[in-house]
Structure formats: structure tokens, C-alpha cells
C-alpha positions as CSV (number, residue, x, y, z in Angstrom):
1,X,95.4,104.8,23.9
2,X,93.3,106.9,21.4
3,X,90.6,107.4,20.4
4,X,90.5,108.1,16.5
5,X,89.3,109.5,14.1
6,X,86.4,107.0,13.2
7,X,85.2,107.3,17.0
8,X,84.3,110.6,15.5
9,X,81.0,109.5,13.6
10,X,78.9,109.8,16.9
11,X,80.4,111.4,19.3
12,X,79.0,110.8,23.0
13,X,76.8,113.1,23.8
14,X,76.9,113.1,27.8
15,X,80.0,112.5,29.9
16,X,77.8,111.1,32.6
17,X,79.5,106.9,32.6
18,X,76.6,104.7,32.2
19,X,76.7,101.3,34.6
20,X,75.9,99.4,31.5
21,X,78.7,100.4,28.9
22,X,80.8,97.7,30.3
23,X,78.6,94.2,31.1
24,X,80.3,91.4,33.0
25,X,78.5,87.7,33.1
26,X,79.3,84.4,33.9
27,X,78.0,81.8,31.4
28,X,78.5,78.5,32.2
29,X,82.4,77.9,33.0
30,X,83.2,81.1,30.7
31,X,82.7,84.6,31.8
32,X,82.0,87.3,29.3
33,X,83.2,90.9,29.2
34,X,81.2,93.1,26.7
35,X,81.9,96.3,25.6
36,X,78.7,98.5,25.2
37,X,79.6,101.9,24.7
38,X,78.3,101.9,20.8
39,X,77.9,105.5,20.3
40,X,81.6,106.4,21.0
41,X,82.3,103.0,19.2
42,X,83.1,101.2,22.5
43,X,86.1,104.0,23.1
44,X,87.0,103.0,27.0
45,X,86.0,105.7,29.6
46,X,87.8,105.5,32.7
47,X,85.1,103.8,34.4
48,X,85.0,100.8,31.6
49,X,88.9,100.1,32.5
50,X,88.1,99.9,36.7
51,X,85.3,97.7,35.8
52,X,88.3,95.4,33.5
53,X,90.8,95.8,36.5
54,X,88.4,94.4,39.0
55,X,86.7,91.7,37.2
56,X,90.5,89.9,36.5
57,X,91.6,89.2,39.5
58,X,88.0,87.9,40.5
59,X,88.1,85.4,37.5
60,X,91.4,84.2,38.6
61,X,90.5,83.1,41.8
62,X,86.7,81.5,40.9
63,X,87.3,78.3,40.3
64,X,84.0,78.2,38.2
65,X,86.1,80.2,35.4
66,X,87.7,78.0,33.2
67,X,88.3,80.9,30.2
68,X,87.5,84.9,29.6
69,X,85.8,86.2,26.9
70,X,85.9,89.8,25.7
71,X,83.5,91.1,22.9
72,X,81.3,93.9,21.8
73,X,77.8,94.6,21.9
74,X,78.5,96.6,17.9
75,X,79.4,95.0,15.1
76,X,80.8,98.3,13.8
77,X,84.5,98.2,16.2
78,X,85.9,96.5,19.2
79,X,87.1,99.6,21.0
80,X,88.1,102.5,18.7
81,X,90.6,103.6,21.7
82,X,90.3,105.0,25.2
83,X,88.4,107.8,25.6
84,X,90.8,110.8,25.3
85,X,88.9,113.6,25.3
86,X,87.8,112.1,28.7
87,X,91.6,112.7,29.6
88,X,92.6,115.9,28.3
89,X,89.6,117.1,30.4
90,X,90.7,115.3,33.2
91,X,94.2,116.7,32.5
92,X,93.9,120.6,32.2
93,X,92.0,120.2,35.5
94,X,93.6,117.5,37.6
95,X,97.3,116.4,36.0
96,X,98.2,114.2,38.8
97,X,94.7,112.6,38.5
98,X,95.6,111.9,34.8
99,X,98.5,110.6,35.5
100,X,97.2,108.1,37.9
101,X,94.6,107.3,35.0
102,X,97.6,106.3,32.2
103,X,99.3,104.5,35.4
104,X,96.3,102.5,35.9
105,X,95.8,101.8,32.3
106,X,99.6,100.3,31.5
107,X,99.1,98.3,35.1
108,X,95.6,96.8,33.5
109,X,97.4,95.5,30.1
110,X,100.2,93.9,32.2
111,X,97.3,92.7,34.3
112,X,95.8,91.1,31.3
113,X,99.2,89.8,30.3
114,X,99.7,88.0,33.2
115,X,95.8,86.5,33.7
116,X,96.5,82.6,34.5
117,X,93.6,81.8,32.4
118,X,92.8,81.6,28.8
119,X,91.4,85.2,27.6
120,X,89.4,85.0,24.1
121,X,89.3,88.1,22.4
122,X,86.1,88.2,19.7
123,X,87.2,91.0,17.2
124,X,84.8,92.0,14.6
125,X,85.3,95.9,13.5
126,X,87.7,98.4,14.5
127,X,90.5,97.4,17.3
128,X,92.5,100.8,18.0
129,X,94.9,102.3,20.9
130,X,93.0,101.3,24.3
131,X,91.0,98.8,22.3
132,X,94.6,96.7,21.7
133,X,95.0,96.7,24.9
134,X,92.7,94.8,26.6
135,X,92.9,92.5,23.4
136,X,96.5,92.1,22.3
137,X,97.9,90.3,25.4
138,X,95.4,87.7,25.8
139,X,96.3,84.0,24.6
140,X,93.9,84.2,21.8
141,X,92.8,86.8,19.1
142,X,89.8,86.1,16.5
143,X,89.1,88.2,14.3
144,X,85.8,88.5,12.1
145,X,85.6,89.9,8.5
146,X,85.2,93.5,9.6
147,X,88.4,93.2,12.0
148,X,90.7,96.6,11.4
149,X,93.4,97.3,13.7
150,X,95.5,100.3,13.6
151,X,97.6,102.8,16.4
152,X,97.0,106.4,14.9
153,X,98.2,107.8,18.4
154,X,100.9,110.5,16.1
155,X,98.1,112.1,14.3
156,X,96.6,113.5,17.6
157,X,100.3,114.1,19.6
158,X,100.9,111.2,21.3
159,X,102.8,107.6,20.9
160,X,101.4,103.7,20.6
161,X,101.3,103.1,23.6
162,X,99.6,99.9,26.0
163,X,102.6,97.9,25.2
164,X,102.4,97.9,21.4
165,X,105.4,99.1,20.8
166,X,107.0,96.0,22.3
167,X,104.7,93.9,19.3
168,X,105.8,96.2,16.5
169,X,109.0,96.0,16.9
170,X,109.2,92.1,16.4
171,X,107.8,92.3,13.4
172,X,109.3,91.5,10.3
173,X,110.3,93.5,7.7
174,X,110.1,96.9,9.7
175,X,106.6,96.5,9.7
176,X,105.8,97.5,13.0
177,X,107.7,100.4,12.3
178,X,105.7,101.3,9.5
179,X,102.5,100.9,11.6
180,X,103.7,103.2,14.4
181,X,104.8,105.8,12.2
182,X,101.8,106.3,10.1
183,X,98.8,104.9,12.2
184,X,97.5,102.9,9.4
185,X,95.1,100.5,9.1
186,X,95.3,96.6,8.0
187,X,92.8,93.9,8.2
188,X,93.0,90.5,8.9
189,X,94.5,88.9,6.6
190,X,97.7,91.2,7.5
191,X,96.9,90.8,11.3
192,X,97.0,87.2,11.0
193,X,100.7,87.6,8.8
194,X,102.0,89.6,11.6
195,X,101.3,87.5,14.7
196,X,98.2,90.2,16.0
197,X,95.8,87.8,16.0
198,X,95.7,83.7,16.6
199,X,92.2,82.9,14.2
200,X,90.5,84.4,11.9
201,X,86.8,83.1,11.8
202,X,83.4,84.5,10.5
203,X,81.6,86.8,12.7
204,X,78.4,84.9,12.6
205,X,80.3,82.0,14.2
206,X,81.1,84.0,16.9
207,X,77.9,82.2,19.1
208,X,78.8,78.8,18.7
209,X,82.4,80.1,20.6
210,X,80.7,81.4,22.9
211,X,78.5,78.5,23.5
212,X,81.3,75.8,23.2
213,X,83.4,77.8,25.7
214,X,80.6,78.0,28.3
215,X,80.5,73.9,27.9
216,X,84.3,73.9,29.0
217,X,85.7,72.5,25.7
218,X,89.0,73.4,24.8
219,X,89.9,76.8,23.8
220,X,92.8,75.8,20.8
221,X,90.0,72.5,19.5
222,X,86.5,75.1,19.3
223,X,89.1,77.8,17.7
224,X,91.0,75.6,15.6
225,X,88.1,73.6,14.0
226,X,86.6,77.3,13.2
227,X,89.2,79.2,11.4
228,X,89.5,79.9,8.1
229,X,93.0,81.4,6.5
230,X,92.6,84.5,5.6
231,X,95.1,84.4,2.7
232,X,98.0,87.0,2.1
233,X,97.5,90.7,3.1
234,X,97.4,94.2,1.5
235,X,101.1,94.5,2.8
236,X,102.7,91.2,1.1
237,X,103.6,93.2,-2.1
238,X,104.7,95.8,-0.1
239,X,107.2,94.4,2.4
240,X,110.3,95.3,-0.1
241,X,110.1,99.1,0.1
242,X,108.5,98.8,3.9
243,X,111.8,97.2,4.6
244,X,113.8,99.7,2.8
245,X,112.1,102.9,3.7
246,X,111.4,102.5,7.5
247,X,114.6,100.5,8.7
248,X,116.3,103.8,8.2
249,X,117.8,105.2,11.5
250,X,115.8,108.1,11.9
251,X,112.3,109.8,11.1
252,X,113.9,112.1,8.2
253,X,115.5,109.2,6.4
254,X,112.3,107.3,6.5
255,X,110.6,110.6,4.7
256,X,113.4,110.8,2.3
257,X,113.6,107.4,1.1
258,X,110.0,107.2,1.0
259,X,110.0,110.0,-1.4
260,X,112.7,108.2,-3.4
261,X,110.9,105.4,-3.8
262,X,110.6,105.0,-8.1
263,X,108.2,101.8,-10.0
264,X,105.2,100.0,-9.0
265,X,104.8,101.9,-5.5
266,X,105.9,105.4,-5.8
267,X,101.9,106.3,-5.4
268,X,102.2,104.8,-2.2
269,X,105.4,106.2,-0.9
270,X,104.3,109.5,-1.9
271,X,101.2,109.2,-0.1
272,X,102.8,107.4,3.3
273,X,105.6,110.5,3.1
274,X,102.4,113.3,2.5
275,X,100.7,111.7,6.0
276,X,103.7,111.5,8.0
277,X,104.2,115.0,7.2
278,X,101.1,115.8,8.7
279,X,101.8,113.9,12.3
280,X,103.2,115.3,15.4
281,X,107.0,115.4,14.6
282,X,107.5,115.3,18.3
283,X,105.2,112.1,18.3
284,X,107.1,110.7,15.2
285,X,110.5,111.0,17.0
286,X,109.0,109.4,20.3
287,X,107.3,106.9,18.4
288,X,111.0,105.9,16.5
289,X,113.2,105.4,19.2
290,X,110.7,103.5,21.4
291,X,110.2,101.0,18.7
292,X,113.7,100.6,18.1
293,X,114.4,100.5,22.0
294,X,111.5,97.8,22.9
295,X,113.1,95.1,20.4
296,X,115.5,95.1,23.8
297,X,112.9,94.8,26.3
298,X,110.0,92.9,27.4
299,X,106.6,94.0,27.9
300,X,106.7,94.9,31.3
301,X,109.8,97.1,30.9
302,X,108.1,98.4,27.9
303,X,104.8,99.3,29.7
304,X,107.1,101.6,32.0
305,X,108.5,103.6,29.2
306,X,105.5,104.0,28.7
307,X,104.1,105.6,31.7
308,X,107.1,107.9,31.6
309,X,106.6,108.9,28.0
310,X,102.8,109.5,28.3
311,X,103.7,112.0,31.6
312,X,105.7,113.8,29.6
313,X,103.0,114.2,26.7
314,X,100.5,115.4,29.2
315,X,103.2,117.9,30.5
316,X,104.0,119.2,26.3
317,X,101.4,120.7,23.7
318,X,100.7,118.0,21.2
319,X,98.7,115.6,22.6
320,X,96.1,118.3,23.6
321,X,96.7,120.3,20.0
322,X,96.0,117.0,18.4
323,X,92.9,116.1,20.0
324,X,91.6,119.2,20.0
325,X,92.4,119.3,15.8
326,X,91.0,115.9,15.7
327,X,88.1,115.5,17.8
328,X,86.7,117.9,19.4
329,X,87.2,121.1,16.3
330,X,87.8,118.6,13.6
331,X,89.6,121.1,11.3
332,X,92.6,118.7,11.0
333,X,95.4,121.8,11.3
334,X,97.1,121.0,14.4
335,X,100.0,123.9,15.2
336,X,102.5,120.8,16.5
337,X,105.3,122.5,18.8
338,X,108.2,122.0,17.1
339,X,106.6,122.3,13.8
340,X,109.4,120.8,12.1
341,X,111.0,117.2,12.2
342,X,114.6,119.1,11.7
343,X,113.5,121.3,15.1
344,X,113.2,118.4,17.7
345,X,116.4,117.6,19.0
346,X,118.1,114.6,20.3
347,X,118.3,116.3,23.8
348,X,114.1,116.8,23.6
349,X,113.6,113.2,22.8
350,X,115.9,111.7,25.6
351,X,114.2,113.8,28.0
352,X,111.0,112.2,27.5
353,X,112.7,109.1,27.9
354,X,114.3,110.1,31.4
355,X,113.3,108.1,34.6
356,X,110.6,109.8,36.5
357,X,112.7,108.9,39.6
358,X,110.3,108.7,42.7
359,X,107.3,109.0,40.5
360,X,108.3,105.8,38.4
361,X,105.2,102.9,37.5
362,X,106.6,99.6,39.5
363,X,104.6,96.9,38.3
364,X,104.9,93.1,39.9
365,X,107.1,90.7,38.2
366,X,104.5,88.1,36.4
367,X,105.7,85.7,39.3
368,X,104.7,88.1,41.6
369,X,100.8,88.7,39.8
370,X,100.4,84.6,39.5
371,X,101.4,84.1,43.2
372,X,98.9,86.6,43.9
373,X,96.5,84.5,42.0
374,X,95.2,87.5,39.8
């Protein structure tokens, strides 16, 4: 769900959620979600996601509604996150209350999952953490020229979370893997490659969607008849030694091959082994397994690992040491607890994976959320 390091730029400034940051309209037969939270590059509070929750279920049942929309007021990101400095806050005062707040989260992507009616997702700028959320499960992704997506949850002591981890680890090449580990960022072309996104059009066409869509015309013929291919990405010559280096079986082996690596990319390996070494190890070894586990699940079960892993974050150190070295004191030295890869063991990692028991996150079959029309 992070918020990252680009949210940075201009922080917000009051705490204080404004009724406008999150505008809901019906136009035409289409309504339209927009993000307006531009100072904190639409990073979603907790009062932007009740506002999401709420408005589904009402689209459902209107009969007016023929598709969704969801866009941003910026050009400059889609959502850089959730807003987790707005959580660790919440957290050291309230931990049950921050719980309840990741719960209702993972139930609002498996809510958007399982919406019965097309959702159009209008990217242009940074998609990140929370951001993927509320965009990844919909039926149709469009990215514009600025379009960046990226999950840098292990640089502040967490995991990629909302689901992702169930879309990274189906794709090719160890990919996903790759994306999960490190956090970084590809564009469109790449997003397009990997199944992220369904179109790629320009940004400035973005209003004749919108207009089209209102008039009820098809979703797959207005989007269709608009995109543009985006051609081959940044990591086409790179699948090789992505393949190589992260379908190793654990974090350390990933390192050491990447530091093996000899030719054309040993630059790059060097560098992707210099910024793994400055994650959460702890996040790096949560982040591992659950990719490799969710190629055996689907996104519901997924979504409950989830829940159970981000408890157990808010009950460790690293997710508050890494937001605190990333966004509030910005010095970049997080003191990650273990400090060393070699120092978390196999017994700390399957205790994060454990069942919460009583406390589990039971979300509805998708059976269940269509016969309840939401």
C-alpha cells in the first residue's frame, strides 16, 4: 500500500481529510471516480478508500451505470500509494484500529475485483502500492505517456501488497519477482508486455473516453479504436539475466547471482544487487516466499495472506523504521531488525505467514459479492 518516495515532493501539510480529495459524479450512463489529493500525489487517506467502498456497491445496483471510470485530477500520478504515514500514526496509537484499516483495504480490492460492471482505469503518471489497487483489478487499464507503475513497499519495511503479489507471480520470465524484490519502476510499454495494463493511449485523448463512455458505447470499440502499441519495453533486453538471477530459490541467491552476472549487464546487476541490499531483509524474505506461494492461489486467497502478513508488519519494527527513514526524516538509513539477510530465519518468516485464527479476513466468495449485487 505505500506511499513512496516521489509522494515525498509535497508532502501534505494538514491531516485534516478534505470532502473534495475524492469526487464521485455520474455523467451520462458512466460514473466517474477522481482522485484529487494533488499535493500528496493523490496517495489514499483512509477517508478516500470509505468514499471507494461505498460508491461500488451503489454503481452496481443503479441501473443508470453502464461503466466506472477512475482518474485523476494531476497529471503528475494516479495514486503514489495509500497514505502510510496516516497509518503508522494511526498504528502507535490505535493497533486494532490499523488493523481494521489494512482489513478494509484488501476487502475494497476484492470489492473492485468482483464489481459486475466494466471499471476503466485512466492512468497517466505514477500508479504505486494503494494506487494498484483500486486500478489493477478492474477490466480495463489505459495508460498515458507518463504512466509509471512500481511496488517499492521493501524500501520502507513492508511487502506488495493489495493483491499484487498474485499478478507478479504470473509473469513471465521471473519478472514479477524482479518487481517485488526491488520496487522498481517501468513504464508502459513494459506494463503493456506484462499484462498490467489492457491500452495504451495518449493522455490528451483521455476526454473523448470519457465522453464516448458517458454516450454508452462500448467499452473494448472506444478503447480499441484509441490505442496505440507502445512497442517493446526497457526490460525486453533484460529478460535473460531477470530470468536467471531472480528464479533462484531464495533472497541470497538472487544477490549472488546478481553479482555474478559478467557482459552487457553487469552495470545493471551490480546496481539491482547495491539496492536490494539497502531494503528491509525481513521485507525481502516476506516479499519471496509470498510470490512464489501466490502462483498457487487466487486473488482472494491471496488478499488474505495478505491481511495476515501486514498484522504482523504492524506488530515488528520495519515498516515504522522505513517510513520513518523514508518519509517523514528522509535520511534514507533505516536500522532494519535483523540487519542482515543471513539473520532472518526460516522460523521468522513462517510465523508471519501463520493463520491469525479467530482474527482471520473472511471475504465473500465472488458468487457471494454478485448475488449481493455489489
Amino acid at each position: 500500500m505505500s506511499e513512496t518516495a516521489s509522494a515525498q515532493e509535497k508532502p501534505e501539510q494538514a491531516a485534516v481529510p478534505s470532502a473534495d480529495e475524492l469526487r464521485v459524479e455520474l455523467q451520462g450512463s458512466c460514473a466517474v471516480i477522481t482522485l484529487n489529493r494533488p499535493r500528496a500525489l493523490n496517495a489514499l487517506s483512509l477517508n478516500m478508500r470509505t468514499k471507494l467502498a461505498e460508491a461500488f456497491p451503489k454503481f452496481a445496483r443503479d441501473p443508470q451505470v453502464y461503466c466506472c471510470i477512475i482518474q485523476s485530477a494531476s497529471d503528475r500520478a494516479f495514486s503514489a500509494g495509500g497514505d502510510v504515514r496516516e497509518i503508522v500514526a494511526m498504528a502507535r496509537q490505535d493497533l486494532p484500529a490499523a488493523r481494521q484499516s489494512f482489513r478494509e483495504e484488501y476487502s475494497l480490492n476484492w470489492l473492485h475485483e468482483c464489481f459486475s460492471k466494466p471499471t476503466i482505469s485512466l492512468i497517466d503518471g505514477a500508479v504505486m502500492g494503494s494506487g494498484v489497487g483500486i486500478s489493477l483489478f478492474g477490466t480495463h487499464r489505459v495508460a498515458g505517456e507518463r504512466y509509471r507503475f512500481a511496488m517499492p513497499e521493501t524500501a520502507i519495511g513492508l511487502f506488495p501488497d493489495v493483491g499484487v503479489s498474485w499478478a507478479l507471480a504470473r509473469m513471465p520470465n521471473s519478472i514479477g519477482m524482479y518487481l517485488g524484490l526491488t520496487g522498481r519502476t517501468i513504464g508502459a510499454a513494459d506494463g503493456y508486455a506484462l499484462g498490467l495494463l489492457t491500452h495504451c493511449i495518449p493522455a490528451a485523448r483521455f476526454d473523448e473516453i470519457r465522453q464516448a463512455l458517458a454516450d454508452t458505447w462500448p467499452v473494448d470499440t472506444v478503447l480499441d479504436d484509441r490505442h496505440v502499441d507502445p512497442g517493446p519495453g526497457e526490460l525486453a533486453p533484460l529478460q535473460t539475466t531477470i530470468a536467471h538471477c531472480f528464479s533462484a530459490p531464495t533472497v541470497e541467491e538472487i544477490i549472488a547471482r546478481l553479482q555474478a552476472v559478467d557482459g552487457d549487464h553487469r552495470a545493471w546487476a551490480g546496481e539491482v544487487a547495491d539496492e536490494l541490499a539497502t531494503r528491509s531483509p525481513l521485507s525481502l524474505k516476506i516479499t519471496h516466499r509470498h510470490i512464489r506461494d501466490a502462483t498457487a492461489l487466487d486473488l482472494r486467497q491471496t488478499l488474505t495472506i495478505d491481511y495476515r502478513l501486514a498484522c504482523r508488519f504492524l506488530e515488528g519494527a520495519d515498516f515504522y523504521e522505513g517510513v520513518r527513514a523514508v518519509l517523514i526524516d528522509k535520511d534514507g538509513r533505516a536500522r532494519w531488525n535483523p540487519h542482515r539477510l543471513e539473520d532472518v530465519s526460516d522460523v521468522m518468516v513462517d510465523d508471519y505467514f501463520a493463520s491469525l485464527g479467530d482474527s482471520e479476513m473472511i471475504l465473500l466468495t465472488r458468487q457471494q459479492m454478485q448475488a449481493a449485487r455489489v
